[in-house]
C-alpha positions as CSV (number, residue, x, y, z in Angstrom):
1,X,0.0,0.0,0.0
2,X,1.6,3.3,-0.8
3,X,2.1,6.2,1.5
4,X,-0.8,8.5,0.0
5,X,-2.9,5.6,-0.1
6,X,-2.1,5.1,3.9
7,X,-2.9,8.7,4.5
8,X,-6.6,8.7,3.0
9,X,-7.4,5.7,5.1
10,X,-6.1,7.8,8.0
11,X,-7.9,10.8,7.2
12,X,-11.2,8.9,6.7
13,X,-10.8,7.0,10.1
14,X,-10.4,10.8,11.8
15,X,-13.6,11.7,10.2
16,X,-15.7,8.6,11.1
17,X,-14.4,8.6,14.9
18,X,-15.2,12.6,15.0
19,X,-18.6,12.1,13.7
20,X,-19.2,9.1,15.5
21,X,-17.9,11.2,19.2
22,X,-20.4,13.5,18.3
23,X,-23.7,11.5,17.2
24,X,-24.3,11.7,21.1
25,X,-24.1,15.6,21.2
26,X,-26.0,16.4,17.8
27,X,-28.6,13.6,19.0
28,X,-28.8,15.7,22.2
29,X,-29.8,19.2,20.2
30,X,-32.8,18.1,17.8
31,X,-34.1,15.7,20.6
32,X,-37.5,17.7,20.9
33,X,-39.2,18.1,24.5
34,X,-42.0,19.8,26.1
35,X,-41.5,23.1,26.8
36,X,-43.8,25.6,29.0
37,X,-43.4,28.8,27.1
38,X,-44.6,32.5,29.2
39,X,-45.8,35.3,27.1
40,X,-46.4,39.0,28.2
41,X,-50.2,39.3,26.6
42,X,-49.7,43.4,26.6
43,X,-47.1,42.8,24.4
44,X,-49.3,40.8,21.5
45,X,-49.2,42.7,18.0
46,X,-52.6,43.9,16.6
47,X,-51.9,42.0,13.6
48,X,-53.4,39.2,15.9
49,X,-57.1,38.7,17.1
50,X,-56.5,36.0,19.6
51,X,-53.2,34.5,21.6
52,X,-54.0,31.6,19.8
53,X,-53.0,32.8,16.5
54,X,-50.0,34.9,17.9
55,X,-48.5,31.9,20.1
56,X,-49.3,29.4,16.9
57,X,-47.4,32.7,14.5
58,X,-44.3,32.4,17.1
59,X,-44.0,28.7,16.3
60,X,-44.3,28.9,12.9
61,X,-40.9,31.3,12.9
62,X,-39.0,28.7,13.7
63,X,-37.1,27.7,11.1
64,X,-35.9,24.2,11.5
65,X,-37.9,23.2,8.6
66,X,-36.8,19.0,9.1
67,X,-39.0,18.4,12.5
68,X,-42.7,18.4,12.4
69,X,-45.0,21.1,11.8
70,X,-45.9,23.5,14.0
71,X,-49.2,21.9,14.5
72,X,-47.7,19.2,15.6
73,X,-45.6,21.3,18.4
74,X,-48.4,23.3,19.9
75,X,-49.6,21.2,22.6
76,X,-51.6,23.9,25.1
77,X,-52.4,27.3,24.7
78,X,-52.7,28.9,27.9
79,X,-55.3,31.7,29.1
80,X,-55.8,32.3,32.7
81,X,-53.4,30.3,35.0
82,X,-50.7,32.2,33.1
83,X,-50.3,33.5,29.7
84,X,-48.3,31.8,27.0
85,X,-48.2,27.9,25.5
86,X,-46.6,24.6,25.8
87,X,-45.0,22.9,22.9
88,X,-43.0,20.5,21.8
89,X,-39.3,21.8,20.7
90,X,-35.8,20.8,20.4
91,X,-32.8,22.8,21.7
92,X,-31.9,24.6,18.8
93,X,-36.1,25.6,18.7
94,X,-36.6,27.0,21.7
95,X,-34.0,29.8,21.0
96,X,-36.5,31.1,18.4
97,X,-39.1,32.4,20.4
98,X,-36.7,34.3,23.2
99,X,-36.4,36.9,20.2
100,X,-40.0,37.2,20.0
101,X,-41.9,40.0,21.2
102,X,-43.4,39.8,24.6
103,X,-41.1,36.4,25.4
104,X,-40.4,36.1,29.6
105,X,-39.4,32.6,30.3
106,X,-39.3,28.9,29.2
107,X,-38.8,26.1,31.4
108,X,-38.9,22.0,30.7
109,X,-41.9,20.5,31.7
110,X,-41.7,18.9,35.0
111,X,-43.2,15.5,36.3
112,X,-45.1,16.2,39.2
113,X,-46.3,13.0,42.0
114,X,-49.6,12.1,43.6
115,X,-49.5,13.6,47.1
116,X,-52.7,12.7,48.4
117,X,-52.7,11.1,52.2
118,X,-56.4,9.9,52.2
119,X,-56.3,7.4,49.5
120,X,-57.0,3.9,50.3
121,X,-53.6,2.6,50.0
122,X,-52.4,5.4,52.6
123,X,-54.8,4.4,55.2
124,X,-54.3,0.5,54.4
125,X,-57.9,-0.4,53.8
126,X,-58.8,-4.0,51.7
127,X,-61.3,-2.9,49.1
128,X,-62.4,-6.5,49.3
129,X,-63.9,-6.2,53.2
130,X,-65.5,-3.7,55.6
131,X,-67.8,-0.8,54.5
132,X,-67.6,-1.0,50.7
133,X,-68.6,-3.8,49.6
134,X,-71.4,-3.8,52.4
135,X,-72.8,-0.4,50.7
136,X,-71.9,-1.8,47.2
137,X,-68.8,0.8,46.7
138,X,-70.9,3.8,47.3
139,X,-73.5,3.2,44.4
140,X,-76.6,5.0,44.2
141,X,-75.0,7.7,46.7
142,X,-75.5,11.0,45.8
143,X,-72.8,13.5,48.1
144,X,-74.5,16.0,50.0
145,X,-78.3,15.0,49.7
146,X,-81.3,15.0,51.9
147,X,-81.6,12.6,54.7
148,X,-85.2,12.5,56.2
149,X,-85.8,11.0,59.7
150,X,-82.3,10.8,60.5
151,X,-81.9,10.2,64.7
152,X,-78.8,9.1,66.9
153,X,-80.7,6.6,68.9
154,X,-83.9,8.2,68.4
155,X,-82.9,11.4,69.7
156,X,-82.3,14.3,67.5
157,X,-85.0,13.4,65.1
158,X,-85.2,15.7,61.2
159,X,-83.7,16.1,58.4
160,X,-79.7,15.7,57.7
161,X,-78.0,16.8,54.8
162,X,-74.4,16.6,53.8
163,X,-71.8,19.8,54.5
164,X,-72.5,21.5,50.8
165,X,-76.2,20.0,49.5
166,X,-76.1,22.3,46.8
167,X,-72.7,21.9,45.7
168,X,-71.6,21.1,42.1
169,X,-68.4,18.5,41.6
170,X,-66.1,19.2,38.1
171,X,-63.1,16.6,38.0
172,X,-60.7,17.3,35.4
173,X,-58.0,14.6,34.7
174,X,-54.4,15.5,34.5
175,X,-53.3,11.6,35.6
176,X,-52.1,9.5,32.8
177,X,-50.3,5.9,31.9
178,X,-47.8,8.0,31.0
179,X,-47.7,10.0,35.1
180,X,-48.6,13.7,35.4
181,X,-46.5,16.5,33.7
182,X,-46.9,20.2,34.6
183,X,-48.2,21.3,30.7
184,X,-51.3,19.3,31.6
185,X,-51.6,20.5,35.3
186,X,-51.4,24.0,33.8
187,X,-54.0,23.3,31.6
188,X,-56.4,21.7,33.7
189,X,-56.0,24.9,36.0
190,X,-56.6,26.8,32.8
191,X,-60.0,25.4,32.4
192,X,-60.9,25.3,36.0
193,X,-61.0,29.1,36.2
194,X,-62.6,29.5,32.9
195,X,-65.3,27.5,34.3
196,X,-65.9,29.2,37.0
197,X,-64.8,26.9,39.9
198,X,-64.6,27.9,43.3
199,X,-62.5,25.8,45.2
200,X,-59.5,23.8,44.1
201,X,-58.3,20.5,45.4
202,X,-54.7,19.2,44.2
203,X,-52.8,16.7,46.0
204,X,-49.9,16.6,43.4
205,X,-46.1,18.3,43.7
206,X,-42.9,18.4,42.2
207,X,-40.1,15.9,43.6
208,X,-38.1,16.7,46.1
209,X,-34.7,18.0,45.5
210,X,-31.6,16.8,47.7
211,X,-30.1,20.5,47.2
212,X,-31.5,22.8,49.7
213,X,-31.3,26.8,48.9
């Protein structure tokens, strides 16, 4: 084999092992997550009637033109828990919209954990024994109704009714196979106040991090 030859196959085997050290890297950059974008709303351009149309125009800037489009990347638009959108972006994407107009902050979503100390498990009740399969699991019970002839012993004799009788229940689920990611908690909040809830229950939070500050 002659010395030019030799030097070719050297040259080539410099290239592979750079672009094979680097595969990790590049893979890193157009790996797309979920991102929780915040908008100023004051700062929407007229051109737009909504901040549907304005959050869907700032994805459609971006310019990596190789990943899905952008309808594909919108995954909530946000409207009264805070302003702004989640979408699914890479690394190189979420640069674009911190040049937008009206841009404050973007942060990964977060997984967040069932917190809730009332739950069957947490108590250690046997779903098979005890009170519910003597009242059938609760069927047929409506929360908060009208009890007449209720007594203790026959003593206190009228009519009992539960804490709120007149009381409305929404449930909104933000609990998947998948587990429970901040874009849908915002979300669910989103609709909870467009609906006009009153109260809020949530037994969910982020993890705990060993670092203290």
């Amino acid at each position: 084999m002659t010395k030019h030859h030799s030097y070719l196959i050297y040259n080539a085997t410099l290239c592979f092992s750079f672009s094979v050290q680097n595969l990790p890297e590049i893979w890193i950059w157009r790996e797309s997550r979920t991102y929780n974008v915040h908008m100023d709303l004051s700062a929407m351009p007229r051109a737009f009637s909504t901040h549907h149309s304005w959050y869907s125009a700032t994805l459609s800037s971006i310019s990596d033109t190789s990943m899905p489009p952008t309808s594909s990347k919108l995954i909530h638009t946000y409207t009264n828990s805070i302003h702004g959108f989640s979408a699914k972006l890479t690394l190189s994407e979420i640069e674009a919209p911190k040049n937008s107009p009206g841009y404050i902050s973007s942060t990964p979503d977060r997984p967040l954990k069932l917190h809730a100390t009332r739950t069957s498990q947490f108590l250690g009740l046997n779903s098979n024994s005890g009170a519910w399969p003597a009242s059938r699991y609760g069927e047929n019970v409506i929360i908060g109704r009208f009890v007449e002839g209720a007594s203790y012993f026959g003593y206190g004799n009228g009519t009992a009714t539960g804490m709120a009788p007149m009381a409305r229940i929404a449930i909104y689920k933000v609990v998947w196979n998948q587990g429970i990611v901040e874009s849908d908690v915002l979300a669910a909040i989103d609709q909870v106040i467009e609906d006009g809830v009153d109260i809020l229950s949530i037994s969910l939070a982020f993890g705990c991090s060993d670092e203290v500050n």
